[in-house]
N, C-alpha and C positions, 0 to 999 in steps of 0.2 A: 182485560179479562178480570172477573172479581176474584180467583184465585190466585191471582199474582205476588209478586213482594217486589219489594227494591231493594238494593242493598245501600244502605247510607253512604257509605264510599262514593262511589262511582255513578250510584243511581243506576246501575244494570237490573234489570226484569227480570225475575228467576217463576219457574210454574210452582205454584205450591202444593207440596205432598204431604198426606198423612204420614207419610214414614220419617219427615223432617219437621212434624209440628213439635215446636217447643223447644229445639233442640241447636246448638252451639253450632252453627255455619260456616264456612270460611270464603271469601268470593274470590275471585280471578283476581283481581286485585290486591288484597292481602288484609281487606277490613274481616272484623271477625261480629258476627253478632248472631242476635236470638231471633227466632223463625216466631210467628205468631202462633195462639194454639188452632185457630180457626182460622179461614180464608176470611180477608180483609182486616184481619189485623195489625195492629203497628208491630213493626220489629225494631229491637232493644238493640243497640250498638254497643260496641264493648270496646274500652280504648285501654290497654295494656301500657305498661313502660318494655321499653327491648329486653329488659334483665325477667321479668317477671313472665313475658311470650316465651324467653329462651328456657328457663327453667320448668314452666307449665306446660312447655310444645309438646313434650312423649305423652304427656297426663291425659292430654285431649283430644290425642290421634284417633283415636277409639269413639269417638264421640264428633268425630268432623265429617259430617256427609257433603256431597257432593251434588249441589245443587241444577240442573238440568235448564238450560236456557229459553226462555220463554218462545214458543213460533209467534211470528209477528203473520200478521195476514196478509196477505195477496205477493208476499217478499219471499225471493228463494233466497237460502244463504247455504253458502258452503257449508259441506258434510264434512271436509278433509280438515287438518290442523292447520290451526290459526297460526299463523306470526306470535312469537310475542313481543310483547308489549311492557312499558314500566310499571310500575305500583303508583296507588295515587300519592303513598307517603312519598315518590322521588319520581312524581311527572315533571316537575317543571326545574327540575337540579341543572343546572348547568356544571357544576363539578361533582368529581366521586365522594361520598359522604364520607370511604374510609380512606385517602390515600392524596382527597385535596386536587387531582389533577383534571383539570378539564376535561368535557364529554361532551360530545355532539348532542342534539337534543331530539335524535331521533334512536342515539345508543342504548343498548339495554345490559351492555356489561360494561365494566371500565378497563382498558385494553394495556393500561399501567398495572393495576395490580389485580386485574382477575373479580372484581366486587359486580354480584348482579343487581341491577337497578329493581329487576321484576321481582327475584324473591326478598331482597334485602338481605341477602348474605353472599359470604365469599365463595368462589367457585375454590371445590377442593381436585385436587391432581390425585392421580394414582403414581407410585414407583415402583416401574418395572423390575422386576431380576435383574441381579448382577450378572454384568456378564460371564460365563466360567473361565477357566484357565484355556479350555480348548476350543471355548470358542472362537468364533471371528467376525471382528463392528461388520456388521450391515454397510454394503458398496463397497466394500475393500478386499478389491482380486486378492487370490489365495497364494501367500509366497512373498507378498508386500511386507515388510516389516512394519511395526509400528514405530516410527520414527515420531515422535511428538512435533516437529518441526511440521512435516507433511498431513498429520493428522490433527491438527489443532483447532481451536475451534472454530477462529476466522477463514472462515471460505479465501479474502484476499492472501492468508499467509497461506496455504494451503497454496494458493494459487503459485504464489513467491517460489516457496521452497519445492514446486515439479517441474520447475523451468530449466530442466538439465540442459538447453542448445546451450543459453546465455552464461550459464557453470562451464561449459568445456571451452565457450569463445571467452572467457576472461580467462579461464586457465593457461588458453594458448596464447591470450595477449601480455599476461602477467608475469610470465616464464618463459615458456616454451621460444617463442619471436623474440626480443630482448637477449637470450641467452644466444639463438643462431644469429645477431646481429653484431653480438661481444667475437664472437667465434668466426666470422666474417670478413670483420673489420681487422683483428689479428693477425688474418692469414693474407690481407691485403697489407700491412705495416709491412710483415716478414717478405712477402713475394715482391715491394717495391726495393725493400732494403738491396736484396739480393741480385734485384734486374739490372742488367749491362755493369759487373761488376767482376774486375780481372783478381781479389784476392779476397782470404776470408777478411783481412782487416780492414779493407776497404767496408766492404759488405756489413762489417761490424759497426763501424762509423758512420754509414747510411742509417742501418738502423737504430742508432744511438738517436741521432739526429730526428728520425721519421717517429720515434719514439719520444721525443721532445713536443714538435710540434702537433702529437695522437694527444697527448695529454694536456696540452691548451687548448684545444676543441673540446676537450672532455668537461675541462674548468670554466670555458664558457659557457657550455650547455648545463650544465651546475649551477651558476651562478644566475646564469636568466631565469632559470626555473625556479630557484629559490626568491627573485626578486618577483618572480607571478605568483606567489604563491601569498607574499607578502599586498603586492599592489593591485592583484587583480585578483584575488580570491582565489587563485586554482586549488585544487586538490593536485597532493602528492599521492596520494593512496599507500600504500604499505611501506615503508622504509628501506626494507630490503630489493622488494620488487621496483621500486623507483631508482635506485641506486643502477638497479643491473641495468633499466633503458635509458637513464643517463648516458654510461657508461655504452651500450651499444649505439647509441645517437651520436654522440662524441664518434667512437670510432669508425663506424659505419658511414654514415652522415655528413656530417662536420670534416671531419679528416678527409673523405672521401672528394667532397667541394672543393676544400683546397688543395686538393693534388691536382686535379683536373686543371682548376683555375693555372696552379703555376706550370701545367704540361700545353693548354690551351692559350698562353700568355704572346709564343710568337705568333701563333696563327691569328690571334684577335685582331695584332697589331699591322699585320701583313693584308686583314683585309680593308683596313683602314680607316679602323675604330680610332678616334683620337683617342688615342693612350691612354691615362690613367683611368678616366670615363668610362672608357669601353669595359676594362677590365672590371672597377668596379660591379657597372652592371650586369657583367657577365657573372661576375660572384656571388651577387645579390638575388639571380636568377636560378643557381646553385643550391644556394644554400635554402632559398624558398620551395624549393623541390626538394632537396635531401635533408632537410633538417626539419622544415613548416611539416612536410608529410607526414613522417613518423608522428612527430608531434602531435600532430589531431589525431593519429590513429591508436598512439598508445595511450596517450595519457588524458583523452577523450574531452579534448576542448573544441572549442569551435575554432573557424576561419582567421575570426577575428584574435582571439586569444593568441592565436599559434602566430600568425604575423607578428604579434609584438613580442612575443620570446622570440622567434627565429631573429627579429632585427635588434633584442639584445644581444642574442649571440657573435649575429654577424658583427655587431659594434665593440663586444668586448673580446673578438678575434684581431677585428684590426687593431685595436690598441696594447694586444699583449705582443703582436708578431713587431710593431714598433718599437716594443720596448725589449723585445731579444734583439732585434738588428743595430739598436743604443747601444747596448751591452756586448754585443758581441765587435762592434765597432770601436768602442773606447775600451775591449779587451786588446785589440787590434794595436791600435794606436797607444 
């Protein structure tokens, strides 16, 4: 059409109007130039530096019309709004011009720091209201406190710190089980002390004795566990709370194996276990269930872990109970 223009930019087809002859343009693209006075005249481009567009932009608000898209013939094109699209100063940018970090090359903002390709500036934010004293964050039922732990910013901590099952099942494993296994084990020392016994001082010397060998069960399970802790990585987890399921494995556990073992010792031999073998294994089977169990359940290792404490223990039981029956033997003699 002979009333047309171009814009030097893009080369896009604008219709040309009396109301914009002569007059400072700006295109969909962001070139900026001068309309001719008459139809088919050349139009003037105007190439600005960014400091001189930024300072002259409100000057020229007033003076930038809005130029009307040429109809092409026999072509419909949409009436709705366009896409958009880059500026030709950053069509071909593979990174953000203000922040350096790569773009796809179909982007038209940069999703690092918010920079639009199409106008060639930064996308600006709005900040909302503080929230008041009485109000309450958006999604947070009424009567929740705000615990910074729960409300933080990480959705995963957030997620961490509402897992109340996993809080009350350590609470009951860290305390609560350890403490009634202390308290267990105790009442089975005292009620062995005291079983089929005609005086208090007999009773007293049972339990002297049942109280000897409660606390070299307690020294073995000590002692292995401080060697997995060293050889196999384990976690002791809290000092105190470690101490108390030592101490209830020992007495529970541990003590519990070998009383059994030496109350099960004629009948092993009666059914015609070769002797020491039998016993052994029968101990080893003991102690794999009352010692290995706890074990993976309190102190939360695997199968494998637990077999090699449980068979240090077992091994630094038999060599303590050897070396009281040395001692108590060459007290003898």
């Amino acid at each position: 059409m002979s009333d047309a223009i171009a814009c030097p930019g893009c080369l896009k087809r604008f219709a040309w109007t009396p109301r914009v002859a002569g007059k400072r343009v700006t295109c969909h693209c962001g070139q900026k130039f001068i309309t001719p006075d008459a139809p088919g005249g050349d139009v003037v481009p105007i190439y600005e530096t960014r400091a001189q567009d930024e300072t002259k932009r409100r000057a020229r608000e007033a003076e930038t019309y809005e130029l009307a898209d040429e109809p092409d013939v026999g072509t419909d094109e949409p009436t709705g709004p366009q896409p958009r699209t880059r500026s030709a100063r950053h069509a071909d940018a593979t990174r953000c011009p203000d922040c350096n970090a790569p773009v796809k090359p179909t982007a038209v903002v940069c999703v690092r720091c918010g920079f639009d390709l199409s106008a060639g500036s930064k996308l600006q934010t709005e900040v909302a209201d503080e929230v008041g004293a009485d109000d309450e964050p958006a999604g947070i039922p009424s009567g929740v406190a705000a615990d910074p732990m729960s409300l933080g910013t990480s959705p995963i901590a957030r997620a961490l710190a509402n897992r109340e099952d996993e809080v009350r099942l350590s609470r009951f494993r860290e305390f609560f089980a350890p403490l009634a296994m202390v308290c267990l084990g105790f009442i089975g020392v005292v009620a062995l002390s005291i079983y089929d016994t005609t005086s208090a001082l007999e009773a007293l010397g049972h339990f002297g004795l049942n109280t000897l060998f409660a606390l070299l069960s307690v020294a073995a399970v000590l002692l292995a566990m401080t060697a997995g802790v060293g050889m196999l990585n384990l976690a002791f987890g809290e000092l105190k709370s470690a101490l108390l399921k030592v101490l209830g494995i020992g007495l529970l556990g541990s003590f519990a194996a070998d009383t059994i073992t030496l109350l099960a010792m004629p009948l092993v031999l009666m059914l015609g276990v070769h002797g020491i073998i039998g016993i052994i294994c029968f101990a080893a089977a003991l102690n794999a269930f009352l010692v290995g169990g706890p074990l993976w359940a309190l102190f939360d290792v695997d199968f494998h872990e637990a077999g090699l404490v449980t068979l240090g223990v077992f091994m630094l039981k038999a060599a303590g109970f050897i070396l009281v029956l040395v001692m108590f033997g060459t007290a003898i003699t």
